[in-house]
C-alpha positions, 0 to 999 in steps of 0.5 A: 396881777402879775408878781415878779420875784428876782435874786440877784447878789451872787456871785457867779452872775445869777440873776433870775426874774420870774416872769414864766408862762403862768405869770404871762397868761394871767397878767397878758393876752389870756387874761381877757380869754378867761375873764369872758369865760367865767360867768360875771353874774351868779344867780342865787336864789332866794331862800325859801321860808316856810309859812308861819303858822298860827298855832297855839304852843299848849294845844291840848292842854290846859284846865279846859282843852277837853271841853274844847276839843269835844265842843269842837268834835259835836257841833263842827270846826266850822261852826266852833270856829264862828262861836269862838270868834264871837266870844273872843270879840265880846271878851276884847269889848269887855276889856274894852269897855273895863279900860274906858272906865278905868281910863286906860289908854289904847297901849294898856287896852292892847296890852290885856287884850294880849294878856287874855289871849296868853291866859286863853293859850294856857288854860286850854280856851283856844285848844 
């Protein structure tokens, strides 16, 4: 976009029109010079996210985290981790099974699954 600036009314007959050489080049024929020599697409690359990790925020502690963590040194991570898997899906059918009998929907089932989950964290279970 070219700008032109003029002062005119005074006397003597000075007049001035800003049309120099910095105007000409961008409002002319270089426009289109510079126009190809900046590049039109930037490539911005996308930030990288690290992975969440499951990881528990009272690991180590708690009332039971010792017991854990030498029932997981003795019998093995890999082993530790079935037999910790299996009492978690008993402890969520118990759960399950305590709404059914208290009529509970599947919201409120969900919601004490969590809240064992949360209590497991802060007592050292899943340590």
């Amino acid at each position: 976009m070219a700008t032109s600036i003029s002062a005119t009314g005074f006397q003597g007959n000075l007049s001035s029109s800003f049309h120099g050489s910095w105007g000409s080049s961008i409002a002319g024929e270089d426009y289109s010079m510079l126009a190809k020599s900046v590049k039109t697409q930037v490539r911005v690359a996308k930030p990288s996210r690290a992975q969440p990790m499951m990881k528990n925020i009272n690991e180590g502690k708690g009332l039971f985290a010792p017991i854990v963590v030498v029932a997981r040194d003795v019998i093995g991570k890999k082993r530790f981790n079935q037999l910790r898997g299996k009492a978690i899906a008993l402890h969520s059918q118990v759960i399950t099974e305590f709404c059914k009998s208290i009529g509970a929907d599947a919201k409120q089932r969900q919601g004490l699954i969590r809240l064992a989950k949360k209590n497991g964290e802060k007592l050292g279970f899943l340590a």
